[in-house]
C-alpha positions as CSV (number, residue, x, y, z in Angstrom):
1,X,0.0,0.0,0.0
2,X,1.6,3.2,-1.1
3,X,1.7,6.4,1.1
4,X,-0.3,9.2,-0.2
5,X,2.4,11.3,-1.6
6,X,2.8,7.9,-3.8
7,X,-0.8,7.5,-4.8
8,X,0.4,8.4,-8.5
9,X,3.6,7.2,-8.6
10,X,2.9,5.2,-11.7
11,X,2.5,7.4,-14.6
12,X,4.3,10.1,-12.7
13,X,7.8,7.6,-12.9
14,X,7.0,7.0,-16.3
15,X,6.4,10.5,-17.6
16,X,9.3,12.4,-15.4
17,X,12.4,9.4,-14.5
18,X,15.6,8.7,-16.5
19,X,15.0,12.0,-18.6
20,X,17.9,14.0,-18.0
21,X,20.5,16.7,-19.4
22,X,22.7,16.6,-17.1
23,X,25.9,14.4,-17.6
24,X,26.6,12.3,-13.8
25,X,27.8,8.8,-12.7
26,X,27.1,7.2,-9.6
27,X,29.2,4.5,-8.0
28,X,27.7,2.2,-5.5
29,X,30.6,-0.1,-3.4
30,X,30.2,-2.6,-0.1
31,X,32.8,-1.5,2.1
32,X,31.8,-4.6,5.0
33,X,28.7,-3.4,6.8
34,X,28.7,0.1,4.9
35,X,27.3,0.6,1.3
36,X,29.1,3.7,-0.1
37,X,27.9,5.8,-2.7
38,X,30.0,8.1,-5.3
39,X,28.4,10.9,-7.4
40,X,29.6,13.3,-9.6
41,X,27.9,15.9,-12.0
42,X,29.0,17.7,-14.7
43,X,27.8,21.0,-14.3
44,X,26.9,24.0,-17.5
45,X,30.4,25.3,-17.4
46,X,32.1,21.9,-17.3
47,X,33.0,21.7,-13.3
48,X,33.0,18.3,-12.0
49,X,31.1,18.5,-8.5
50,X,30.7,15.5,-6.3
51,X,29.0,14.1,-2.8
52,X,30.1,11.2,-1.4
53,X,27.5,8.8,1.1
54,X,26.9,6.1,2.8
55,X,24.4,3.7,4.2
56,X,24.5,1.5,7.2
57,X,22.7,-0.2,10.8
58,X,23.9,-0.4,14.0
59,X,22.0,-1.2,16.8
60,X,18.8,-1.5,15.0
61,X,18.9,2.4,14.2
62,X,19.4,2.6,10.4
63,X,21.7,5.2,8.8
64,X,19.6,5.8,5.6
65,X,21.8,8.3,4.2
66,X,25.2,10.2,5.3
67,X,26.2,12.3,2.7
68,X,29.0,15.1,2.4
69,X,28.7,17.1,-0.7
70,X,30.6,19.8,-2.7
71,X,29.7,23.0,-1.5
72,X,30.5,21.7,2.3
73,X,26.9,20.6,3.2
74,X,25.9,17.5,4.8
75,X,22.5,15.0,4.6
76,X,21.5,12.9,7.3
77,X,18.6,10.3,7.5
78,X,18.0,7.9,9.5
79,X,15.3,5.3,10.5
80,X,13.9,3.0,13.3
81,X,10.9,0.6,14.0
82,X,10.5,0.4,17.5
83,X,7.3,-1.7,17.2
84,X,5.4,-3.2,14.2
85,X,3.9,-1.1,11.7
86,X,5.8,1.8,13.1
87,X,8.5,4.3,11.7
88,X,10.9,6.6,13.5
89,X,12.2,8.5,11.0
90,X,14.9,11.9,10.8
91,X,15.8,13.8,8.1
92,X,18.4,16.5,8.2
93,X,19.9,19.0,5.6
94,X,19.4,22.5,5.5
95,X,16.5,21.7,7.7
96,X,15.3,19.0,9.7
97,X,12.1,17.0,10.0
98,X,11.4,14.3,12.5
99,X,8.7,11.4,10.7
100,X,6.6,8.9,12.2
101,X,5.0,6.0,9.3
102,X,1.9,3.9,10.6
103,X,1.2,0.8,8.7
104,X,-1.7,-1.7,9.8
105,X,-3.7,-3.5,7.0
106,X,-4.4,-1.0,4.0
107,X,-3.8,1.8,5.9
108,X,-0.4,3.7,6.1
109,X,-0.8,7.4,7.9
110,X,2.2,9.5,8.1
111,X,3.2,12.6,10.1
112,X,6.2,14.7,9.8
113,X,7.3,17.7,12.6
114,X,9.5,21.1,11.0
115,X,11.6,20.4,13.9
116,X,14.8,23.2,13.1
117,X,11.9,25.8,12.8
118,X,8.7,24.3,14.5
119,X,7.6,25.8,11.8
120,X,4.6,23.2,10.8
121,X,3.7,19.6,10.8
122,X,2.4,17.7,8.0
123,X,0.4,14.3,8.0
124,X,-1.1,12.2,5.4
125,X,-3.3,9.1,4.8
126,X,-4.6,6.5,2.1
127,X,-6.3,3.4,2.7
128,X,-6.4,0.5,0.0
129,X,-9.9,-0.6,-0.5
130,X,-10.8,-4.3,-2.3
131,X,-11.8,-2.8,-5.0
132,X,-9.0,-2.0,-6.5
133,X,-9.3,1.8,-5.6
134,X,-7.4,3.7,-3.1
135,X,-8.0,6.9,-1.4
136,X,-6.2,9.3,0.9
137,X,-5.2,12.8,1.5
138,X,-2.9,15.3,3.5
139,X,-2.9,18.3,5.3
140,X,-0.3,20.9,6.7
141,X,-0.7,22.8,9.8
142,X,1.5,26.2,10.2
143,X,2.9,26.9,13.4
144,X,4.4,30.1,13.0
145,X,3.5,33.2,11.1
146,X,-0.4,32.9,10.2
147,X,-1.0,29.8,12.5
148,X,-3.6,27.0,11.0
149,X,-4.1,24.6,8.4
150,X,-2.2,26.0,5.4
151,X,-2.4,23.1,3.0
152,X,-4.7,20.4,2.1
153,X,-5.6,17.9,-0.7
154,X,-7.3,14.9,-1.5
155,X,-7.1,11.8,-4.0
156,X,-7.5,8.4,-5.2
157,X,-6.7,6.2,-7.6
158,X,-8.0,2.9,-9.2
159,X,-6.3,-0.1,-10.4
160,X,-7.6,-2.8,-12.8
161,X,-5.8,-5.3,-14.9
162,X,-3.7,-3.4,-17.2
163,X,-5.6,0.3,-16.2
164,X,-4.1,2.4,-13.7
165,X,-5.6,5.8,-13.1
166,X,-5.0,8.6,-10.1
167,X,-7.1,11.8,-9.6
168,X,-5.4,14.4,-7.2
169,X,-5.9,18.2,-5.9
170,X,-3.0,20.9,-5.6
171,X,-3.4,24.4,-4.4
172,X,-5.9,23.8,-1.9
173,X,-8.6,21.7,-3.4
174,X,-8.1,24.3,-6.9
175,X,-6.4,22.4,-9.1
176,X,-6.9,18.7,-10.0
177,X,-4.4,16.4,-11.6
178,X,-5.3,13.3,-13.2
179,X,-2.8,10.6,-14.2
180,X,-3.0,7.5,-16.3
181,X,-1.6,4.7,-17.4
182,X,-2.3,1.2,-19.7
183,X,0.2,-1.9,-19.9
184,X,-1.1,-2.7,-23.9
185,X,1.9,-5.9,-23.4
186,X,4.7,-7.1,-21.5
187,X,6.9,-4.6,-23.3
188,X,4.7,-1.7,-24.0
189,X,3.1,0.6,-21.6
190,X,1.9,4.2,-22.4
191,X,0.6,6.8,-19.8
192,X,-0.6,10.4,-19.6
193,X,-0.9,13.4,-17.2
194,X,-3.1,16.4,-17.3
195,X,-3.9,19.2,-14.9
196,X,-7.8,21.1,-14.5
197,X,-8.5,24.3,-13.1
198,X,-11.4,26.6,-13.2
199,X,-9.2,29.3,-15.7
200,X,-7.7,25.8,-17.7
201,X,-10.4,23.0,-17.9
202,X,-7.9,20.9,-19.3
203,X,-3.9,21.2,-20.0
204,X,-2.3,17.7,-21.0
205,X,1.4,17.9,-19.0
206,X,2.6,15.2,-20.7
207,X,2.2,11.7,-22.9
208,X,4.6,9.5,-23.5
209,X,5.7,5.3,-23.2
210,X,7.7,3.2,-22.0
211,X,8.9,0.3,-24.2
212,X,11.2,-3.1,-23.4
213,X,12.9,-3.3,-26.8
214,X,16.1,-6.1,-27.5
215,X,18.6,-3.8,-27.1
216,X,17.1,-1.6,-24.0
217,X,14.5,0.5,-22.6
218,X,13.3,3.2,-24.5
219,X,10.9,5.7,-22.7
220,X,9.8,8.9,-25.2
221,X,7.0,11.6,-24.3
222,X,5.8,15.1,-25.8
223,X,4.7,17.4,-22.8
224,X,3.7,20.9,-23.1
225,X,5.0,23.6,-25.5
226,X,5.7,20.6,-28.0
227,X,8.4,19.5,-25.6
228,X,10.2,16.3,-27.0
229,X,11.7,14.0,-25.3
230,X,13.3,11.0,-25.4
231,X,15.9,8.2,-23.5
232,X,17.6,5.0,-23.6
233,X,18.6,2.8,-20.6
234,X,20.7,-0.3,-21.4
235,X,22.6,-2.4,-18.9
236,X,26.1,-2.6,-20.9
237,X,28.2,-4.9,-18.3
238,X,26.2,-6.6,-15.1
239,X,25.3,-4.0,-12.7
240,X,26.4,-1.3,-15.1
241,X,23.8,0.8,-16.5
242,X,23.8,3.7,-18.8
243,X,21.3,6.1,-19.7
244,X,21.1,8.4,-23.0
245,X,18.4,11.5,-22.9
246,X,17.9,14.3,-25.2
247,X,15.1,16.9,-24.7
248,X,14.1,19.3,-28.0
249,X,11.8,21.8,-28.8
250,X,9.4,20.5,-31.8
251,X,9.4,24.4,-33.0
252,X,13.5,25.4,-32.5
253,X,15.6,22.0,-33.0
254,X,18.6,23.9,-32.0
255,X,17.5,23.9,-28.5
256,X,18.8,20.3,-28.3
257,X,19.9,19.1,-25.1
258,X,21.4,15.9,-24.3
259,X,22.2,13.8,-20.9
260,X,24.4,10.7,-19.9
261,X,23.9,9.1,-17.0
262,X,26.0,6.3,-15.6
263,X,25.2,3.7,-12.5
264,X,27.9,1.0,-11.4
């Protein structure tokens, strides 16, 4: 059962992962207990930046992530179940947010404290129901400034065979994104997202598929302003995976721009 900020996670991966410009590679490496993690972008002017993390458990507290990156900043997460269904979570960069995740069932609720700030606290739910739909919603309270409930939305989504469709509201109940996607075979899957508001009835965000071909993964879309896109992932040497993306305006093909990812 998905948490509610994952209710459309389908078409959303398929429209938005893997597309890139940017040029990267990531290095994962067991050092014993620790899994370490190496990553380095190439930025506009050519600069090589890089952040260096790792990942281990000791005493049943989970480091999730300690990361050290360029600029002299630092990530911490970490996580702990001290009972079933439940989640003890921390999360600290340039702020830092203390988590709790309920699970029991179909039901995961989640609540997160602005603890750096106490500036608000955030809490979510969706609950799986037999018929294949799923509904759930969030809310943020502010604590400071204009006290009170500053943000909330609902959605659901439904699930069917090879159908997957998610309905969900932004901006206080104003706007409504819908989401959907169709598995026509094992290798093809297409999928769509559109947003709705009173001053846009409908605006389609993006279309696109994902497709399993001999030689790799092809994903391709068209979003809005005629916004090409297009990307290969192909594993070339076990557990070594590169990504090719290019992004192009349909009305100024000069406005190419390409991205290379690699994953070891």
């Amino acid at each position: 059962m998905p948490k509610f900020a994952d209710i459309a996670k389908g078409p959303n991966d398929l429209l938005n992962e893997d597309y890139t410009t940017k040029v990267s590679l990531k290095c994962k490496k067991a050092a014993g207990p620790v899994a370490v993690t190496l990553e380095t972008n190439r930025g506009s002017g050519g600069a090589l930046s890089s952040k260096i993390g790792g990942k281990f458990a000791y005493a049943g507290l989970s480091f999730d992530k300690v990361q050290l990156t360029a600029d002299g900043g630092s990530v911490l997460e970490t996580s702990l179940v001290p009972a079933s269904g439940v989640k003890v979570s921390f999360k600290g960069n340039k702020g830092a947010d203390l988590g709790i995740d309920y699970t029991k069932g179909s039901l995961v609720a989640t609540g997160k404290l602005d603890v750096k700030d106490m500036s608000k606290f955030s809490t979510s739910a969706c609950m799986g129901l037999s018929s294949g739909v799923t509904l759930g919603g969030d809310a943020t309270y502010a604590m400071s400034g204009k006290t009170g409930i500053s943000a909330f939305n609902v959605g659901a989504s439904y699930s069917s065979g090879p159908l997957f469709a998610n309905v969900t509201s932004a901006s206080k109940m104003s706007q409504f994104n819908v989401g959907m996607s169709y598995k026509v075979n094992s290798d093809l899957t297409i999928a769509s997202s559109s947003t709705h508001t009173s001053e846009k009835p409908c605006e389609v965000v993006a279309v696109g598929g994902a497709y399993k071909a001999p030689f790799g993964d092809i994903k391709a879309k068209v979003g809005s302003g005629g916004i090409i896109s297009a990307c290969l992932i192909k594993e070339v040497a076990p557990k070594v995976t590169v990504t090719a993306s290019g992004t192009v305006a349909a009305s100024d093909l000069s406005s190419f721009k390409y991205g290379v990812g690699i994953v070891m």
